[in-house]
C-alpha positions in Angstrom: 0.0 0.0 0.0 1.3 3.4 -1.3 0.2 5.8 1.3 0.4 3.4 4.1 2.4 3.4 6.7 3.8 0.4 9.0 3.4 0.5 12.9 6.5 1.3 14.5 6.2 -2.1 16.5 8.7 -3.8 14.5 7.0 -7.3 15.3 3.8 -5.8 14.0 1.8 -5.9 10.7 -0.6 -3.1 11.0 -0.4 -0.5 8.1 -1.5 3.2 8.8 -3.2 5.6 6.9 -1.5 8.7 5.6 -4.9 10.6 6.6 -4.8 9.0 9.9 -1.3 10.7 11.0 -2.8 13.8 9.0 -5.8 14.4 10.9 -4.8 12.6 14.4 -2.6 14.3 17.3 -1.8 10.7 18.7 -2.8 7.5 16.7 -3.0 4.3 18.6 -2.2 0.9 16.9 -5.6 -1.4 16.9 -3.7 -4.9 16.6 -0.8 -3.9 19.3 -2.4 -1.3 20.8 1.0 0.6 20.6 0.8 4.2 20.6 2.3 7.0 17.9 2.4 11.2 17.4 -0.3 11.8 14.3 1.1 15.2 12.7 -1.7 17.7 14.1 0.0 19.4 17.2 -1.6 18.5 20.7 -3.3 21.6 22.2 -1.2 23.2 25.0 -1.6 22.7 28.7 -4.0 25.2 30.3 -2.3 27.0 33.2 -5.2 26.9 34.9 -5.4 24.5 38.2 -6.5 21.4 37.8 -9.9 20.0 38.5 -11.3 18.0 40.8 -11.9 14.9 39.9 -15.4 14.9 40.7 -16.5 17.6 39.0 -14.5 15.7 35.3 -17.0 13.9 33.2 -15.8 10.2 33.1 -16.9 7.3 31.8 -15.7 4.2 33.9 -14.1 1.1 32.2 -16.2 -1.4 30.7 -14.5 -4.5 32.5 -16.5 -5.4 35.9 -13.1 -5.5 37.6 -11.2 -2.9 36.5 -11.9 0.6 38.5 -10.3 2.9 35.8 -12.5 5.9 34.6 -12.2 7.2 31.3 -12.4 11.0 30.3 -15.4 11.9 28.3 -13.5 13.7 25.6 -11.0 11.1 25.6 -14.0 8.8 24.3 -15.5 11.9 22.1 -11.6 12.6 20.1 -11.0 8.8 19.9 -12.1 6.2 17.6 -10.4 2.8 20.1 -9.4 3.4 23.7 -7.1 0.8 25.5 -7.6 0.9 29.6 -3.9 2.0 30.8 -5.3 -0.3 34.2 -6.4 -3.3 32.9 -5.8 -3.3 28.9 -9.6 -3.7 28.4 -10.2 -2.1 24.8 -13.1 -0.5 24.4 -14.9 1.6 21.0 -14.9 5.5 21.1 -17.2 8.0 19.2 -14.8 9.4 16.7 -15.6 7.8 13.9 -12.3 6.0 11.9 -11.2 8.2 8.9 -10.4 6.5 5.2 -6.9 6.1 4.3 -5.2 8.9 2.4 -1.7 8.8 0.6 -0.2 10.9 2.7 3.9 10.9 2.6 4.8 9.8 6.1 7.2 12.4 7.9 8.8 12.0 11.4 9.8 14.9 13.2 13.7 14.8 14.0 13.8 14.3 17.3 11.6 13.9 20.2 10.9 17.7 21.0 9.2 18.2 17.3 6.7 16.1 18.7 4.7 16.5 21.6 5.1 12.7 23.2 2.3 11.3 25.5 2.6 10.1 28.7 3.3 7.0 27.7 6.1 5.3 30.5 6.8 2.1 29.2 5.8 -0.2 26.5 5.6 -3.7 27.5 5.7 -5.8 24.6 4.8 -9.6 24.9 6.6 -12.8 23.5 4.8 -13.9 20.0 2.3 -16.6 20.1 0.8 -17.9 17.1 -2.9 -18.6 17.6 -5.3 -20.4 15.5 -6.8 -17.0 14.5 -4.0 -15.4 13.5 -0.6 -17.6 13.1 2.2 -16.2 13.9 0.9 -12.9 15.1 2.5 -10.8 17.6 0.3 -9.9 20.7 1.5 -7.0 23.3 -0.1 -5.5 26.3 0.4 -1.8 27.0 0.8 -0.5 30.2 0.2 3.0 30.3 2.0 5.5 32.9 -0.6 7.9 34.5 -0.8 11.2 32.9 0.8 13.3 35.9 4.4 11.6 34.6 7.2 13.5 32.8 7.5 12.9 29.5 9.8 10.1 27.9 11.7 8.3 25.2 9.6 5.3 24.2 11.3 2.0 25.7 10.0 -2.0 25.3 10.8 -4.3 27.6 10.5 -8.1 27.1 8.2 -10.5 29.6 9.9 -13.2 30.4 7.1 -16.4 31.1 4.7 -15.4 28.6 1.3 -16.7 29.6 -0.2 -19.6 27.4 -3.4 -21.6 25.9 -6.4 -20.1 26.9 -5.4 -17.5 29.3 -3.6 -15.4 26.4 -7.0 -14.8 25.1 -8.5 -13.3 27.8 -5.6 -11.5 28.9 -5.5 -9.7 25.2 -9.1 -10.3 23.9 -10.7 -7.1 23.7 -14.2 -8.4 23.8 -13.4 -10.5 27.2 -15.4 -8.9 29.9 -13.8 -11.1 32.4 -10.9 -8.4 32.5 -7.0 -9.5 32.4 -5.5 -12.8 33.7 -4.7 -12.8 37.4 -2.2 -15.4 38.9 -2.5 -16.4 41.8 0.5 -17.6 43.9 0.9 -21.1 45.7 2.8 -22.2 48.9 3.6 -25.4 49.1 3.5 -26.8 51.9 6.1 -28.7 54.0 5.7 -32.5 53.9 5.2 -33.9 57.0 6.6 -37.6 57.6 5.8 -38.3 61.3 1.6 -37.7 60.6 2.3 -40.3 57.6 4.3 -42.7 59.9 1.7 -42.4 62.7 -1.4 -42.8 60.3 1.2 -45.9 58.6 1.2 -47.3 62.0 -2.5 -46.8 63.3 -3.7 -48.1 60.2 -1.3 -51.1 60.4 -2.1 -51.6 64.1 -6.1 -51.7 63.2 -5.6 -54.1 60.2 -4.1 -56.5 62.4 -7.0 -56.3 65.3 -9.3 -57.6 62.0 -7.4 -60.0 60.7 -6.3 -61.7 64.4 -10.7 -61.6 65.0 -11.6 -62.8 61.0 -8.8 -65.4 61.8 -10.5 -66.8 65.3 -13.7 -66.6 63.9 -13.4 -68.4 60.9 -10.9 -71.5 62.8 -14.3 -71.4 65.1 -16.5 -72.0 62.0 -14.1 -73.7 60.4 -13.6 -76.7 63.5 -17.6 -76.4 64.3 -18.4 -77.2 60.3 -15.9 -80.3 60.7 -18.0 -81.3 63.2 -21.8 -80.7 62.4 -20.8 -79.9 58.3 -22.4 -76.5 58.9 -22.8 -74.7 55.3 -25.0 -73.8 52.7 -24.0 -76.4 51.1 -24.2 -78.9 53.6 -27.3 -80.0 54.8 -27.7 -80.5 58.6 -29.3 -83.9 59.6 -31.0 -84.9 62.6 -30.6 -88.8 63.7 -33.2 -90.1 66.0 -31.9 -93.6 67.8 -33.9 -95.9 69.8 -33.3 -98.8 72.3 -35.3 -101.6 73.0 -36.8 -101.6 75.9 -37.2 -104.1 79.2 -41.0 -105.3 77.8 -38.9 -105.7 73.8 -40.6 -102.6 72.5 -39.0 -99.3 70.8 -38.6 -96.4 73.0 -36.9 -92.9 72.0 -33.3 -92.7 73.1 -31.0 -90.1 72.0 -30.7 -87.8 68.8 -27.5 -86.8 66.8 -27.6 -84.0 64.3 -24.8 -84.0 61.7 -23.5 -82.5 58.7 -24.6 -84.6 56.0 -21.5 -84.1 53.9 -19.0 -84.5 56.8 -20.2 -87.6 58.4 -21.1 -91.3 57.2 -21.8 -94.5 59.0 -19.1 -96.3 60.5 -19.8 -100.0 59.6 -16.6 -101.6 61.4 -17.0 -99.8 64.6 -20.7 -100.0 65.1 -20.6 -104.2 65.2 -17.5 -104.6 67.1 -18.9 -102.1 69.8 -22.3 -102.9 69.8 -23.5 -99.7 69.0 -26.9 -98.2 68.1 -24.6 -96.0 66.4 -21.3 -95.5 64.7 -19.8 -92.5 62.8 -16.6 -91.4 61.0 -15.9 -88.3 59.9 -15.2 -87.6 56.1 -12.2 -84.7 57.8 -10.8 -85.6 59.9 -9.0 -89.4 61.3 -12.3 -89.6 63.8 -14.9 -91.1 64.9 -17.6 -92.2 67.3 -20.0 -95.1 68.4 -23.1 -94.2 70.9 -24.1 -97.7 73.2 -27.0 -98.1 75.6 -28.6 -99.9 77.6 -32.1 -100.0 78.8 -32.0 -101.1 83.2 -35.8 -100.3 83.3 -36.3 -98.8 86.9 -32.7 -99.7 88.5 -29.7 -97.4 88.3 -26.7 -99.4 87.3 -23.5 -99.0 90.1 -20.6 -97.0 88.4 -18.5 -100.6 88.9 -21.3 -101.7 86.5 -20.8 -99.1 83.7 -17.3 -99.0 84.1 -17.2 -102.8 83.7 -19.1 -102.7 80.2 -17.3 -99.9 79.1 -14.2 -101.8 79.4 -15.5 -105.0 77.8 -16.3 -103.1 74.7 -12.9 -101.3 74.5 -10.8 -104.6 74.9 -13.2 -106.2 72.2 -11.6 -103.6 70.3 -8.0 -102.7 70.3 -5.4 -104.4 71.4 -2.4 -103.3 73.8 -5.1 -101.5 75.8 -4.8 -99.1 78.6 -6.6 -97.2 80.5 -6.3 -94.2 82.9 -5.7 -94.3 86.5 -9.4 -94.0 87.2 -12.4 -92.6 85.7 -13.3 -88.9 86.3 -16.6 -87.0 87.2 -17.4 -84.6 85.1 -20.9 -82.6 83.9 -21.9 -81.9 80.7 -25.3 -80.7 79.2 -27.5 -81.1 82.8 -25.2 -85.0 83.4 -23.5 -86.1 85.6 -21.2 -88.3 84.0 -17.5 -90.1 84.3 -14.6 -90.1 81.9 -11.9 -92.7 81.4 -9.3 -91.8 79.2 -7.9 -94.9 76.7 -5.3 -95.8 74.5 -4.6 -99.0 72.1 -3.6 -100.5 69.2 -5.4 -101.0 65.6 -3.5 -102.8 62.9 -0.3 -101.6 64.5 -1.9 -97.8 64.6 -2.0 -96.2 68.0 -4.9 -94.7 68.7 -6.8 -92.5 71.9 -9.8 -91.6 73.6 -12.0 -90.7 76.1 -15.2 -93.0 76.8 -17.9 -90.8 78.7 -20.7 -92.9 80.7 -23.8 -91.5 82.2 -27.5 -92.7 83.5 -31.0 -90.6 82.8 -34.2 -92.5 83.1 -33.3 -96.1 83.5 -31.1 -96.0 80.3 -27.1 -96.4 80.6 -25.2 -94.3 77.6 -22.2 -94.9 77.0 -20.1 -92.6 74.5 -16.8 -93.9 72.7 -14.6 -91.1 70.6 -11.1 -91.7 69.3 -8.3 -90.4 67.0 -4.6 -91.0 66.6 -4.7 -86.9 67.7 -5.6 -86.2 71.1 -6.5 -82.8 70.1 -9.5 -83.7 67.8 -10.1 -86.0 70.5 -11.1 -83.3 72.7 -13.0 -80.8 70.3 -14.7 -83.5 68.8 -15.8 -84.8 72.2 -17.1 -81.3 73.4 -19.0 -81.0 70.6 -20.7 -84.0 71.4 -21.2 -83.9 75.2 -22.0 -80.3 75.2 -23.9 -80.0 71.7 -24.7 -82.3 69.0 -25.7 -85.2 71.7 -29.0 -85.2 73.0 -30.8 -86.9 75.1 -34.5 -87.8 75.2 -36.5 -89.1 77.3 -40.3 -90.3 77.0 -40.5 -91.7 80.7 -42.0 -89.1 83.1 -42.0 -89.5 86.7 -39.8 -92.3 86.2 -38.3 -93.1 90.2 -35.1 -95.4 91.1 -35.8 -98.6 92.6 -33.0 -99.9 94.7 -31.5 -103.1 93.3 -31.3 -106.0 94.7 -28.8 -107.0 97.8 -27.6 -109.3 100.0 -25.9 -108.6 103.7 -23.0 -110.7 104.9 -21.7 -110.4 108.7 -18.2 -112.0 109.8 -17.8 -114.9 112.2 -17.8 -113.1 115.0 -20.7 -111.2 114.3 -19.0 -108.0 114.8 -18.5 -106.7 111.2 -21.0 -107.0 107.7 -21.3 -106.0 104.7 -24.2 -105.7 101.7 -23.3 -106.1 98.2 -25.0 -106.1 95.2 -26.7 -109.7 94.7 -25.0 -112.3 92.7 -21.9 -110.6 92.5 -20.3 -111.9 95.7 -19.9 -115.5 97.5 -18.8 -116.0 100.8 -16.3 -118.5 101.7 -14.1 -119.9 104.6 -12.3 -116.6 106.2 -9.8 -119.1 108.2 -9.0 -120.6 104.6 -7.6 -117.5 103.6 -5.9 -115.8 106.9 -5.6 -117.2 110.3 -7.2 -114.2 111.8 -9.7 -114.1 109.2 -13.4 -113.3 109.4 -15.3 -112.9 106.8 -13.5 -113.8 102.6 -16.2 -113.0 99.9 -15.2 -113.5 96.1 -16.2 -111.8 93.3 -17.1 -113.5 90.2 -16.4 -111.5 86.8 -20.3 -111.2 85.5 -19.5 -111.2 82.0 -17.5 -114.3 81.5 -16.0 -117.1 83.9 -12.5 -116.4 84.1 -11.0 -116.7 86.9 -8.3 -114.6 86.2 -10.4 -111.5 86.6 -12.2 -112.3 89.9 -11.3 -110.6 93.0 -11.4 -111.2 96.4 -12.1 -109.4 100.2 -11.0 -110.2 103.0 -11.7 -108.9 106.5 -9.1 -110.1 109.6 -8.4 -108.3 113.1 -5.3 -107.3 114.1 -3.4 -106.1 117.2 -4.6 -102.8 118.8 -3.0 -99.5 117.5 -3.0 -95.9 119.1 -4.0 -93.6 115.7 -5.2 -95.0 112.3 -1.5 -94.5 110.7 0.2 -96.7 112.9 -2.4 -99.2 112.7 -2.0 -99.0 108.8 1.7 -99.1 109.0 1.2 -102.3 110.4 -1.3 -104.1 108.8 0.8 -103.7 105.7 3.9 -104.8 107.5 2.1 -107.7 108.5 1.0 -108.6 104.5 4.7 -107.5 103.2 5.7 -110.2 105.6 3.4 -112.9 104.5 4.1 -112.3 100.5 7.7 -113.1 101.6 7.2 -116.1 102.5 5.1 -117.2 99.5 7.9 -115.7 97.3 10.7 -113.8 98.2 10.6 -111.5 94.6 7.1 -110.1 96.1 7.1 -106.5 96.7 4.6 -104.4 97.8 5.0 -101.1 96.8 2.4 -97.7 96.8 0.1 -97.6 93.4 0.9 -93.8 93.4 -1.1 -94.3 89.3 -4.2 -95.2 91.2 -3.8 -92.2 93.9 -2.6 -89.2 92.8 -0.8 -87.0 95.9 -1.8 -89.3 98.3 1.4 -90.5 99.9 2.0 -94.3 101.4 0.5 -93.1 105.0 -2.8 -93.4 102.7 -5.8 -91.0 103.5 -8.2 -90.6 105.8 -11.6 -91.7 104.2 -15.2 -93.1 105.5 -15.3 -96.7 105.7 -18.9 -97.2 106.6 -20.0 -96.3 109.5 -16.6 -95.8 110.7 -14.0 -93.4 110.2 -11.1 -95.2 108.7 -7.3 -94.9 106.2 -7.1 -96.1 102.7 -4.5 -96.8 100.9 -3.3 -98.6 97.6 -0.7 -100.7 97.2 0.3 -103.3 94.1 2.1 -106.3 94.2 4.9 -106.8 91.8 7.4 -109.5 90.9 11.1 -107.5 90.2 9.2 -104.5 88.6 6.4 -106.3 87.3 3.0 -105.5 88.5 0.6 -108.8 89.2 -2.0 -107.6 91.5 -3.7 -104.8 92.5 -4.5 -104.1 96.3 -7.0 -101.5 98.1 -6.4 -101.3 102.4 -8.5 -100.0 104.6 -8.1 -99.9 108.6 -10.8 -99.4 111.5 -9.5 -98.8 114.6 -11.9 -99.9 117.6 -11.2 -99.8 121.3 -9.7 -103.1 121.4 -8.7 -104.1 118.2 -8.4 -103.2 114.9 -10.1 -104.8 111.6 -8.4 -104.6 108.4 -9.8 -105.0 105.0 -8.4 -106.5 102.1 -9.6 -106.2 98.5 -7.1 -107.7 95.8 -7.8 -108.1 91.9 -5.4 -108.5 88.8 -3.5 -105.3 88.0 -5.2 -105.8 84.3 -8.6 -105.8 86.5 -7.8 -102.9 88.8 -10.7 -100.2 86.5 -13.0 -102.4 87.0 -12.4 -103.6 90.5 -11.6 -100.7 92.4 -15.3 -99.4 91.7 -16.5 -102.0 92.6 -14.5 -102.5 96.2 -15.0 -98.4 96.8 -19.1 -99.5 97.1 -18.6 -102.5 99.5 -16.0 -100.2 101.6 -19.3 -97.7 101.7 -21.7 -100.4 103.0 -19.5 -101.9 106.0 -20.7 -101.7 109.3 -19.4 -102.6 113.0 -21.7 -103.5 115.6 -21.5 -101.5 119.1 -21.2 -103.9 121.7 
């Protein structure tokens, strides 16, 4: 163009008018917004004082933010105005004039030209935009009027702003006003809150686990036991005995987990059970026996007895505990012997728990090669999955039948169950004897288990221990002489914490000192012996009641009863 002229922002591409710098004091460039001296002299500075600025018609900026005013003839004179506060652009009323070729003249130096109060010139980094690539954009920042006069000067921003915000820093038609940037602190990471929120979180996940972990080894052993699950149906057994008069009478239930238990077809025969069980877990299993004893209560020497026949039908190398236990489970009183034998060379244990409701004996057999699963597994039972039942109301405990035997003096009897004892020749047995009664094994005639009591006198004694001391002097003395390897040493298996003084126990009637003893050959044992004393004025009765050592579970039960039924006459 001819009569155009270029901005004198060299990184701009705006071409001015010749008529513009013709007719205009001061031009301003509408793509940089830089600012030039037109060739009409500006009108000289009144003398007069200046205004208040109240009483100066102003037009405020456009931009909501901005608090700049704007001098009515400022907007009358000028065809674009650019806020010197925020760089908001804004339309005057002079109305743009049509390009003229006009020869473009600069005055010589800065005085030719009366410069406006322009400070500075801030001009911006180029950024191409999609509007207009490679375009230059500026901002202006404009020195307020009451400055001196200077030399125009640019000065180069050095983080030029990008993307979006460049628009509405430099977009005239953004009414939001110019970019503000807000700074940031950051702020000072703290390790010790993350260690202690590490540590209480740590802490708290191991509570949960430690209680998820109980509870589901709980559920886990119970569902071994009953088969607890969805999907593991839960079955309740219903077993009956026969009764005295051969009928079918309600005995017991079980209820089991379908899926974790099945019948038990070797155990059940060779225990004679109603019921058998293994379960499909675990190396264990169970077998349920009763008996019906219509109105009579079977003696403990009774149950123990049958509880022993059935274990030794069973395994071999059998043994037993020291003596069965009273314990009480589910509203029963019951006893527990403890076992251990053999099976195919496999060792194996148990506990055998006996008890009595309603005329009918139950006797309850669990084993395992693992003594703990012998425990939970019995619990569970006893306290749970076993349950008694019981269609005999009112039902009342006869006594069973007895007989009485006295001694040859007439001083000293006895009553024992009937058909267990027989009476024999005291004087056969012991010179001083006087009254021998031998007990016949009920299940079987074997000699070998039968037992025997003996009652004899002896000389008078002071206290109970002395007279004690020397009843078993007096038998150590007389094994002798049937063998000199005899020994007769204290049972401490039998009697735990008692020491070979013996204790001081009830005999009857009388108060008396018990004590047991075994017989051995070298270190052998052979025989099993229970003593008891009674010390009268002038003389002193001992008791005698021997068995095999194999027999001694059986036995002992059984001679505890008699002991209880003794009596002495008063002269």
């Amino acid at each position: 163009m001819a009569n155009a002229f270029p901005c004198p922002n060299p990184i701009c591409t705006h071409q001015f008018g010749s008529a513009e710098l013709q007719t205009a004091a001061q031009l301003l460039c509408p793509k940089c917004g830089f600012r030039m001296q037109g060739k009409v002299k500006a009108a000289p500075v009144s003398a007069k004082p200046a205004v208040a600025p109240a009483a100066t018609a102003t037009n405020p900026c456009p931009n909501p933010t901005c608090t700049y005013q704007f001098n009515i003839a400022e907007l009358q004179t000028t065809a674009q105005l650019l806020c010197p506060k925020c760089g908001f652009r804004m339309q005057g009323k002079a109305a743009p004039k049509p390009a003229a070729s006009v020869k473009l003249e600069i005055a010589p130096s800065a005085t030719a030209i009366a410069a406006p109060t322009i400070a500075k010139v801030a001009v911006a980094m180029p950024i191409s935009t999609p509007a207009e690539p490679g375009a230059a954009i500026f901002a202006a920042v404009v020195s307020p009027p009451s400055a001196a006069p200077e030399a125009l000067a640019t000065e180069t921003v050095a983080g030029p702003p990008t993307g979006p915000a460049i628009r509405s820093f430099f977009n005239p038609d953004n009414e939001a006003g110019a970019l503000v940037r807000t700074s940031t602190v950051k702020k000072k990471f703290r390790w010790l809150r993350i260690l202690m929120l590490v540590f209480a979180f740590g802490f708290a996940a191991c509570i949960v686990i430690v209680a998820i972990g109980m509870v589901y080894l709980g559920l886990k052993s119970q569902k071994a036991f009953l088969g607890a699950g969805e999907d593991n149906e839960e079955i309740t057994h219903i077993v009956y005995v026969r009764d005295t008069k051969g009928g079918q009478e309600k005995a017991y239930q079980l209820v089991l987990g379908k899926k974790e238990w099945s019948v038990d077809t070797e155990i059940g025969p060779r225990f004679g059970a109603s019921s058998a069980w293994k379960n499909n877990t675990y190396d264990v299993w169970f077998a349920v026996v009763v008996k019906d004893y219509g109105v009579v209560k079977p003696r403990d020497a009774e149950m123990l007895r049958v509880a022993i026949d059935k274990l030794e039908g069973h395994f071999e190398a059998l043994e037993l505990g020291a003596k069965a236990e009273p314990v009480k489970a589910n509203n029963l009183f019951m006893q527990k012997l403890p076992f251990k034998g053999q099976v195919k060379a496999g060792n194996w244990l148990g506990e055998c728990y006996m008890f009595f409701n309603n005329g009918i004996a139950y006797w309850l057999f669990v084993s395992s090669p693992d003594w703990e699963r012998v425990e939970e597994f019995a619990g569970f039972l006893t306290q749970k999955n076993l349950g008694v039942l019981s269609e005999r109301r009112g039902w009342h405990e006869q006594p069973p039948p007895t007989e009485t035997f006295t001694s040859a003096n007439i001083k000293v009897s006895v009553t024992v169950p009937k058909g267990v004892w027989e009476k024999h020749n005291a004087k056969d047995e012991d010179e001083n004897g006087e009254l021998l009664l031998l007990g016949r094994y009920q299940k079987e005639k074997d000699n070998r288990k039968n037992a025997l009591m003996l009652i004899y006198t002896h000389e008078k004694k002071d206290n109970l221990k002395d007279a004690l001391k020397g009843v078993r002097e007096y038998l150590d003395k007389k094994l002798k002489n049937e063998n000199e390897n005899y020994r007769l040493v204290h049972a401490v298996e039998l009697a735990k914490g008692d020491s070979v003084e013996g204790k001081l126990e009830d005999v009857g009637d009388r108060r008396g000192q018990l004590v047991d003893v075994k017989l051995q050959i070298n270190d052998e044992p052979k025989r099993y012996i229970l003593l008891a004393v009674i010390r009268e004025p002038d003389i002193v009765y001992a008791i005698q009641c021997s068995c095999p050592w194999e027999s001694r579970h059986i036995w002992r039960q059984e001679f505890l009863e008699v002991l209880r039924s003794v009596r002495v006459r008063k002269d």
